[in-house]
C-alpha positions in Angstrom: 69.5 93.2 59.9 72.4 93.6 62.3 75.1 91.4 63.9 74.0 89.9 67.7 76.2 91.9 70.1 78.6 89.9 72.1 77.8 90.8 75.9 80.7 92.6 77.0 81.9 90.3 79.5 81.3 87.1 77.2 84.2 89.6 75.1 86.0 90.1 77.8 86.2 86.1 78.7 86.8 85.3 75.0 89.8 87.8 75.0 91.6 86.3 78.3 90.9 82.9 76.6 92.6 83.8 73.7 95.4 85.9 75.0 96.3 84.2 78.8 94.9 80.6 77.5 96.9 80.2 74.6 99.3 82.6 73.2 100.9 83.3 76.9 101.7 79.2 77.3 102.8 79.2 73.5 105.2 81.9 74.6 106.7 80.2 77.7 106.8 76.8 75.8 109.5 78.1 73.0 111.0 80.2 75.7 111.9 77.4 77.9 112.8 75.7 74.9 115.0 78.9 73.2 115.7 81.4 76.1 118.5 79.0 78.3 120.5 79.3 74.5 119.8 82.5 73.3 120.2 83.9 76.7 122.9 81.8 79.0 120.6 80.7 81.0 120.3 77.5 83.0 117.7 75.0 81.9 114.4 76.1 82.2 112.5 74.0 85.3 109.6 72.0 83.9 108.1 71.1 86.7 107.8 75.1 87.9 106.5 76.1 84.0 103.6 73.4 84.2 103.2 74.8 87.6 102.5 78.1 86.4 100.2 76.6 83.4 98.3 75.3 86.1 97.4 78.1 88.0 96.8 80.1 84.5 94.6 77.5 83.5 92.6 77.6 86.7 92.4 81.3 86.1 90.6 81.2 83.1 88.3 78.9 84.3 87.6 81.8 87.0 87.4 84.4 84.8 84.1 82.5 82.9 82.6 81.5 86.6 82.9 85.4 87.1 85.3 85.1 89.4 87.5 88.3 88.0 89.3 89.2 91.3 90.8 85.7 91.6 91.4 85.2 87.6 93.5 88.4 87.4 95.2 87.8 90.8 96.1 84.2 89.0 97.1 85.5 85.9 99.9 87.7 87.7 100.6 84.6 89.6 101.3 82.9 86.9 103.3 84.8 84.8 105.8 85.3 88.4 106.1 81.7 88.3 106.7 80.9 84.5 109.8 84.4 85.0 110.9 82.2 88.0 111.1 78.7 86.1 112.6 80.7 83.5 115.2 82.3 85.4 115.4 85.1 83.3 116.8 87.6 86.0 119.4 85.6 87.6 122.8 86.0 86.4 123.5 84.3 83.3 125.6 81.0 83.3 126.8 81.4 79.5 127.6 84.4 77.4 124.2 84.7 75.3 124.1 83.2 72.0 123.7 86.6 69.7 125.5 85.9 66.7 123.9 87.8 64.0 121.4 89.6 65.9 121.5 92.7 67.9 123.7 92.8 71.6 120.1 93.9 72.8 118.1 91.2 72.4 118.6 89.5 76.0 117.1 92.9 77.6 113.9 93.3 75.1 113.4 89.4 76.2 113.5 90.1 79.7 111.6 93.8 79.4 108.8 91.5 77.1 108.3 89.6 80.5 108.1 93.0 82.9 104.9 93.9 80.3 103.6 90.7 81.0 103.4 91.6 85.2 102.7 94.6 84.0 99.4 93.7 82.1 98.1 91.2 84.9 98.8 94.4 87.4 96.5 96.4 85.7 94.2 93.8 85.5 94.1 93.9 89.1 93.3 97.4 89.5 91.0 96.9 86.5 88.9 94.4 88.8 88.3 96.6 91.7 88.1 100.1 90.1 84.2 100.9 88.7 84.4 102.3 85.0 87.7 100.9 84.4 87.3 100.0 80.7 90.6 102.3 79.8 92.5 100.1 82.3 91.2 96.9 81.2 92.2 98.3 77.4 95.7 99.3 78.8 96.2 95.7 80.4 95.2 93.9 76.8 97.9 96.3 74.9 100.3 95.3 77.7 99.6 91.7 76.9 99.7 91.7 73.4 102.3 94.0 72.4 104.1 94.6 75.2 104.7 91.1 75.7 103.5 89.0 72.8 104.8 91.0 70.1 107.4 91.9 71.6 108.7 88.5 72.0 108.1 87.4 68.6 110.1 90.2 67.1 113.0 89.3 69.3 113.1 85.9 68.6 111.8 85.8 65.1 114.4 87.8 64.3 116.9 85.2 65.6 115.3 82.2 64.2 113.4 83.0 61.2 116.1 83.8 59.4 117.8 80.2 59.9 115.0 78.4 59.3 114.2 80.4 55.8 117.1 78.5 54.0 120.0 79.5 56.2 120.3 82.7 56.3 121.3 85.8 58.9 119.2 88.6 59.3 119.7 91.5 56.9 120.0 94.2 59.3 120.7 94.5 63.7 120.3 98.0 63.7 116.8 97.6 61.9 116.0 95.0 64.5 116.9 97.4 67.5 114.8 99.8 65.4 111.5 97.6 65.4 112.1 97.0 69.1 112.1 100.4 70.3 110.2 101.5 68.2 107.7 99.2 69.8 108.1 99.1 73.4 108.1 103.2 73.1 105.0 103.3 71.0 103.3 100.1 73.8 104.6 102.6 77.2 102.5 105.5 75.2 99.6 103.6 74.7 99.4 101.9 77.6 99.7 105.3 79.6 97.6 107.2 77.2 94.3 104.5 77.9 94.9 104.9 81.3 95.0 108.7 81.6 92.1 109.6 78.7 89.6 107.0 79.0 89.5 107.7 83.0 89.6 111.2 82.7 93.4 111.3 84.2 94.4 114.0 81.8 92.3 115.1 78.4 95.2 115.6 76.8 96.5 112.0 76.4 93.8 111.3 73.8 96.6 112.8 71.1 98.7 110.4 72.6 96.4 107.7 70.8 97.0 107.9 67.5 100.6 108.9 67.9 101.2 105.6 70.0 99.5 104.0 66.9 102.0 105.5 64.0 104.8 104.4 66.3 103.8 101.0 66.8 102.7 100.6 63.1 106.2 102.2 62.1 107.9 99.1 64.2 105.9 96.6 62.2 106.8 97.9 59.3 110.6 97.6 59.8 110.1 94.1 61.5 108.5 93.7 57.9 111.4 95.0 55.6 113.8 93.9 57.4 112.7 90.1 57.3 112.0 90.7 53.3 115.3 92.0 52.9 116.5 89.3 54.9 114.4 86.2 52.8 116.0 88.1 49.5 119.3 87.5 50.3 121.5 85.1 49.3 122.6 82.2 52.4 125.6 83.4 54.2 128.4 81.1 54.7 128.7 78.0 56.3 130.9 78.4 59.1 128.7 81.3 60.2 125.7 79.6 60.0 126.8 76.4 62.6 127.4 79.4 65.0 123.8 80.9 64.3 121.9 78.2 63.4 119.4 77.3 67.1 120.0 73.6 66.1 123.2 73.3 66.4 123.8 75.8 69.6 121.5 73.7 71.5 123.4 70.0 70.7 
């Protein structure tokens, strides 16, 4: 005796839920709280954030009355108005807070929140395009690696290491590694489900698994170099009040 099947768009609301309910506003919550020191910006605006939760939230609620056309329009809605609150492409007010991390991070950061639009864009052409199960596939890999992994390797890598007994992270050049690694191996995916599972071009089907190895290589580095990183021995003090997220924020 079988599993019950999920109906496909119970799935599909499940997924948003999990994805644009919760891990999206996790994501702007510690960026309004990290991103102003990390990045130079200016304080993040509240009142605009919660703004932007709103109209997410009200999405979702769309999305289960069946209501896709408005949820996904919402969703892009939203994540314009968190980038806004944000500020994350003004110019910066500060030089960016990179001490032990790599002089890229600020443009990953800002790239993680272009895969967000990215992801509710497809989700728009998803909702009005019949058969569009590659594009819906395309906007979830946009979500969840172009943005949320992609965020939690950049800033993992700038916080985890100070909050794992004050330390700085073993390698930069590993961490520019993992995050090219995975935005290439996310823009090969994302164009592969679009071009193969609509019939586009046959040939992006080998793009599949390659897309796979590259984004599984990225994990793997993210992985070693956060081992090596918990291995080694606390750097010096003096360093650490200059890395330490703490202490730049006071």
């Amino acid at each position: 005796m079988g599993f019950p099947e999920v109906p496909p768009n119970l799935d599909q609301n499940l997924l948003v839920l999990q994805t644009w309910g919760f891990l999206v506003p996790f994501v702007w919550g510690f960026s309004a709280k990290w991103l102003p020191v990390f990045l130079g910006l200016q304080p993040a605006r509240g009142k605009i954030i919660l703004a932007g939760i709103g109209i997410n939230t009200a999405s979702i609620g769309a999305a289960f009355v069946g209501w896709t056309r408005f949820a996904v329009l919402g969703f892009v809605t939203s994540a314009v108005v968190a980038i806004v609150a944000l500020g994350l492409f003004r110019h910066s007010e500060k030089a960016p807070k990179l001490n032990g991390v790599h002089f890229s991070l600020p443009f990953f950061v800002r790239l993680s929140y272009v895969w967000a639009l990215v992801a509710g864009l497809l989700g728009v052409w998803a909702a009005s395009a019949d058969n569009a199960h590659g594009i819906w596939g395309a906007s979830r890999h946009a979500l969840t690696v172009g943005f949320l992994s992609t965020m939690v390797f950049a800033i993992g890598q700038r916080v985890l290491p100070a909050f794992s007994g004050m330390k700085l992270l073993f390698s930069t050049k590993l961490m520019f590694a993992t995050l090219f690694l995975l935005t290439l191996g996310c823009a090969l995916r994302v164009t592969a489900e679009v071009l193969a599972y609509q019939g586009f071009r046959y040939s992006a089907w080998s793009w599949l698994p390659v897309s796979a190895l590259i984004e599984l290589t990225a994990v793997s580095l993210f992985a070693i170099n956060l081992i090596l990183t918990f291995a080694s021995k606390p750097d010096a003090p003096n360093r650490l009040l200059s890395f330490c997220p703490v202490q730049q924020q006071s």
